[in-house]
C-alpha positions in Angstrom: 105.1 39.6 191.3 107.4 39.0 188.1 111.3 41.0 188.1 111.2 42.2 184.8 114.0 43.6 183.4 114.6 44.8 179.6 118.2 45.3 177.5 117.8 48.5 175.9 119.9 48.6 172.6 121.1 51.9 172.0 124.0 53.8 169.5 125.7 57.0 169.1 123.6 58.4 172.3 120.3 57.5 171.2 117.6 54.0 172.0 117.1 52.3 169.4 113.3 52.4 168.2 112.9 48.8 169.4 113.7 49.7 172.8 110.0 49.9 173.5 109.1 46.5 172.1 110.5 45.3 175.4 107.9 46.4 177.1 104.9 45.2 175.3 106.7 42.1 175.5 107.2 42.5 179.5 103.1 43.3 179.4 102.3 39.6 178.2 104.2 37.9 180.9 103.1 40.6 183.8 101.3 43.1 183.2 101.2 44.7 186.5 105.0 44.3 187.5 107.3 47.0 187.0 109.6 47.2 184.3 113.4 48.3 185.0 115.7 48.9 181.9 119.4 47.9 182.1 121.3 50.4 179.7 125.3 49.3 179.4 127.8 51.6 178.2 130.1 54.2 178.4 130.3 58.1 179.4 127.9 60.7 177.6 126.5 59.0 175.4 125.2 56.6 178.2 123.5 59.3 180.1 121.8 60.4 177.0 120.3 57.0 176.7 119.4 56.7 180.0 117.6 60.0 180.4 115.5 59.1 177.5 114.1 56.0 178.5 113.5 56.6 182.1 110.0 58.3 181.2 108.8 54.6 180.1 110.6 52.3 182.3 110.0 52.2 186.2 113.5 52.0 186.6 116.8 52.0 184.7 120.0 50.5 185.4 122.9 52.0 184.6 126.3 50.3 184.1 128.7 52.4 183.1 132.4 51.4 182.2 135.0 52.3 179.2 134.7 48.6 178.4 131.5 48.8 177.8 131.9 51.5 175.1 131.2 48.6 172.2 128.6 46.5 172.9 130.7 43.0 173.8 128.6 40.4 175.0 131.5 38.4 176.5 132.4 40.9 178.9 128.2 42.8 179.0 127.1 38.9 180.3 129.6 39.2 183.3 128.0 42.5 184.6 125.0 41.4 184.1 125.4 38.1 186.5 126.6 41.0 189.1 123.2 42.7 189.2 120.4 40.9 188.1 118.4 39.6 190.9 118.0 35.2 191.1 114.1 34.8 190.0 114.3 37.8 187.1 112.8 37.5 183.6 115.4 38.9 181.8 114.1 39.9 178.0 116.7 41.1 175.0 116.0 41.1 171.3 116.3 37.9 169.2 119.2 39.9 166.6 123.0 39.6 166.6 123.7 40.8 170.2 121.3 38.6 172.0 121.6 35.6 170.0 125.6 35.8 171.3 124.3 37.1 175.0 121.6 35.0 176.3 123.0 31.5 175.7 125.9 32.2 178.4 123.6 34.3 180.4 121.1 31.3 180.8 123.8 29.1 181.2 125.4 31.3 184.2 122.3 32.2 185.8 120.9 28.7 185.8 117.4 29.6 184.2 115.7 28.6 181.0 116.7 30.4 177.7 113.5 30.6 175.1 114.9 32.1 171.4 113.3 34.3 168.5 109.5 34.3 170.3 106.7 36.3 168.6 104.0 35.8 171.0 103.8 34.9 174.6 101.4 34.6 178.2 101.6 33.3 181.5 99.6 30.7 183.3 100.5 30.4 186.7 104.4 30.1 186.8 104.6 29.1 182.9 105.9 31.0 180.0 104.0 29.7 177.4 105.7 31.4 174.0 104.8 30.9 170.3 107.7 30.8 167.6 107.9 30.3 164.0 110.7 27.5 162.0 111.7 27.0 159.1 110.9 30.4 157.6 107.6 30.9 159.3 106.5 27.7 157.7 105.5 26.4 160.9 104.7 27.4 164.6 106.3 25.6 167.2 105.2 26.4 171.1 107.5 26.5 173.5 106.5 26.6 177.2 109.3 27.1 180.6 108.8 27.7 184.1 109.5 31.1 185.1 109.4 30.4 188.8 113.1 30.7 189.3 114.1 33.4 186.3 114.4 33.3 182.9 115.7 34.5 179.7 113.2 35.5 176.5 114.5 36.7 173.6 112.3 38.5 171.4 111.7 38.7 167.7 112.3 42.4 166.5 109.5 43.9 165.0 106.8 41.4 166.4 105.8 43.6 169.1 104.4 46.7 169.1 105.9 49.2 170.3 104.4 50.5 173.8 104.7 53.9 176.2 104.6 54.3 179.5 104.0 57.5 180.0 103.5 56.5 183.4 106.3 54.8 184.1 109.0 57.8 185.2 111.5 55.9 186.4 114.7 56.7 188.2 118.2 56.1 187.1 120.3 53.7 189.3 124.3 53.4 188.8 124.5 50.0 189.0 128.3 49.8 188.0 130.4 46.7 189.0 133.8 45.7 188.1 133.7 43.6 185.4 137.7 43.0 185.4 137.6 39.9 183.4 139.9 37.9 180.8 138.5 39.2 177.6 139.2 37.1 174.8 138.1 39.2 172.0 138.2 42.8 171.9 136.7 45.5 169.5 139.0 46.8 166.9 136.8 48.8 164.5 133.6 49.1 162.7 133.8 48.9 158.5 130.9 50.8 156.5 130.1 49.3 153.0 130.7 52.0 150.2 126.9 53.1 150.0 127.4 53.9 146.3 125.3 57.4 147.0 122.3 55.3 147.4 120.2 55.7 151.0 117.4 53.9 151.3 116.2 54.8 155.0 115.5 58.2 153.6 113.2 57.1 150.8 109.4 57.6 151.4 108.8 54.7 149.0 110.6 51.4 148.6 110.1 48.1 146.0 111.9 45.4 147.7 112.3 42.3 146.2 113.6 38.6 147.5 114.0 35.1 146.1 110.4 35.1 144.3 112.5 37.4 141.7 114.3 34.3 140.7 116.6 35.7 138.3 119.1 38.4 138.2 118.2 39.2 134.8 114.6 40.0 136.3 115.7 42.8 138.6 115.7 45.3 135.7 111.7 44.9 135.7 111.7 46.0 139.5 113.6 48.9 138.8 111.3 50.0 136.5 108.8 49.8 138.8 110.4 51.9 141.4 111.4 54.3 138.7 108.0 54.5 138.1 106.8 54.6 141.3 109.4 57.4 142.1 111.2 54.9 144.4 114.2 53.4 145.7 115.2 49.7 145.2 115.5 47.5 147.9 116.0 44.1 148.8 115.9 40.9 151.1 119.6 39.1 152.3 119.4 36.5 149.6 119.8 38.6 146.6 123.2 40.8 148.0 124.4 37.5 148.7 123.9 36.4 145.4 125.4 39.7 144.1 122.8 40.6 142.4 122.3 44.4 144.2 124.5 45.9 146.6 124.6 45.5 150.0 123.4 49.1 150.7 120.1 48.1 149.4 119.4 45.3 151.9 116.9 45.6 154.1 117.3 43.9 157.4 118.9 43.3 161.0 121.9 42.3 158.7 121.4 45.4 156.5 119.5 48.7 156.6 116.6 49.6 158.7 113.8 51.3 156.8 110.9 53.1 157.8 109.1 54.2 154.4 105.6 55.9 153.5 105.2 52.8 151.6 106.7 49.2 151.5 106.1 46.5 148.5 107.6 43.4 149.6 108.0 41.6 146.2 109.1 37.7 146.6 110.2 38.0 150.3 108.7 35.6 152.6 109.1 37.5 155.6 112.1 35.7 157.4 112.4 37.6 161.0 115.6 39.1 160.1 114.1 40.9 157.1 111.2 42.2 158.9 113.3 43.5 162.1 114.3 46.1 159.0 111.2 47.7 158.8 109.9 49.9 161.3 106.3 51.1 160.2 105.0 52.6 157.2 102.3 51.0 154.8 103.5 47.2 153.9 101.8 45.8 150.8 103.0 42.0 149.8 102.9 40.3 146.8 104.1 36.2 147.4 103.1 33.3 145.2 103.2 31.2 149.0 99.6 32.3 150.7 101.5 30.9 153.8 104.4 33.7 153.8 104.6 34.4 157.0 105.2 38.7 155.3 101.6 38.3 155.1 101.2 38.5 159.0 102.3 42.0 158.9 100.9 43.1 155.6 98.7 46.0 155.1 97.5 44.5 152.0 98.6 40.9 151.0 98.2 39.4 147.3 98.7 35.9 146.5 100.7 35.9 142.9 103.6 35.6 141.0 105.5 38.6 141.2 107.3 38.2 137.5 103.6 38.7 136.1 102.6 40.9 138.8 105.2 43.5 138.4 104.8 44.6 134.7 101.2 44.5 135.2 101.4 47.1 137.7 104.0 49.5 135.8 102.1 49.6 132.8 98.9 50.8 135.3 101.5 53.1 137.0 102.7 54.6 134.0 
């Protein structure tokens, strides 16, 4: 039987929502092996975590250290070469954190490392995974052999979320010194100036993303939320370009959002946008029928959003 173990992101006391994605993920590669969540951290706040995720994993870890109090994945990779067991599939989210955990980890614990996977089985002692490149332009699949261990990083958002009501696992201090030459070290955490605008809180948002081509053509999308009795939103490329603030991004780089309604307007669906959104009813409007947004539409229209969008205020209004 498969070791499974699962990274369970958490802040200020609380899982993150993802937390559960790890264990539909864990389902496609075994779906009879137990699951035991590793939670790092420090004091309080880490109990809290653990306590609520022990109902759905068989087992949680528990590593507990002041070091750990921000998430460092320099000195998190070290404990985690302490505890995890030789042959384990080890599975952490494809965002910021892993992305800067799981090369080392791989590296240290001599097992395969497979990135940013959306879909995934096993046949026999092979970990055949699917991925997407260049935007979700194209699938690539990428197969390992798990016989001896290895490290999956999954996609955020591309699984969904699972319980395990079943599970009702005990909590195991797994602690181990970790006294290590750090050579970088948290020194605080800067919050952009919101400018009194929230979007997680708003039951409807109009996002829009490259397809709006012009910063001159966001005023038509803000008539459309106005009209819609929304908040603006958008994708990474248009704060970078200045064109909205940066409290309107939507995105593992930005805000995450979990609205009544969603209309994604010009965004293609890259897996950092998408790892943003959290449920709610998505409806997408690309000129590209290939988008990969359209795999997790609710309602997908092939068109060009500049004509698209006064169309559909004029109906609105």
């Amino acid at each position: 039987m498969t070791q499974l173990f699962a990274y369970i992101p958490h802040k200020n006391g609380a899982a993150d929502e993802c937390a559960l994605e790890l264990l539909t993920a864990a389902a496609q590669i075994d779906a009879t092996a137990q699951v035991t969540g590793i939670v790092v951290g420090s004091g309080t706040d880490l109990d809290a975590v653990c306590n609520e995720v022990a109902g759905s994993f068989n087992e949680i870890w528990k590593i507990d250290d002041v070091k750990f109090a921000y998430p460092n994945a320099e000195i998190i990779r070290k404990a985690l070469i302490e505890v995890l067991p030789a042959d384990a599939v080890f599975i952490t989210h494809h965002n910021s954190f892993g992305m800067d955990l799981s090369p080392g980890l791989s590296i240290l614990v001599d097992s395969p490392l497979v990135a940013d996977v959306i879909e995934m089985e096993v046949d026999g002692n092979t970990l055949k995974t699917v991925r997407q490149e260049l935007f979700g332009q194209v699938y690539s699949h990428v197969n390992c052999d798990i016989s001896s261990g290895a490290i999956v990083n999954i996609r955020p958002g591309a699984f969904i979320p699972k319980e395990n009501a079943a599970a009702g696992g005990n909590v195991v201090d797994k602690t181990v010194n970790t006294d290590v030459d750090v050579k970088r070290r948290y020194i605080e955490t800067v919050t952009p100036d919101s400018g009194g605008v929230d979007i997680t809180k708003a039951d409807i948002l109009v996002s829009v993303g490259r397809g709006i081509e012009d910063e001159d053509n966001i005023e038509m999308a803000k008539e459309l939320a106005e009209a819609l009795g929304a908040e603006l939103s958008c994708s990474r490329p248009i704060v970078d370009a200045k064109w909205l603030e940066q409290a309107r991004q939507v995105g593992t780089s930005g805000k995450t959002v979990k609205p009544k309604v969603y209309l994604a307007m010009g965004i293609s669906g890259a897996f950092q946008h998408l790892g943003g959104i959290k449920g709610g009813f998505i409806i997408a409007i690309n000129k590209n029928p290939k988008a990969p947004i359209f795999q997790v539409a609710d309602v997908g229209i092939v068109g060009d959003i500049l004509e698209f969008i006064p169309e559909l205020t004029e109906k609105v209004q």
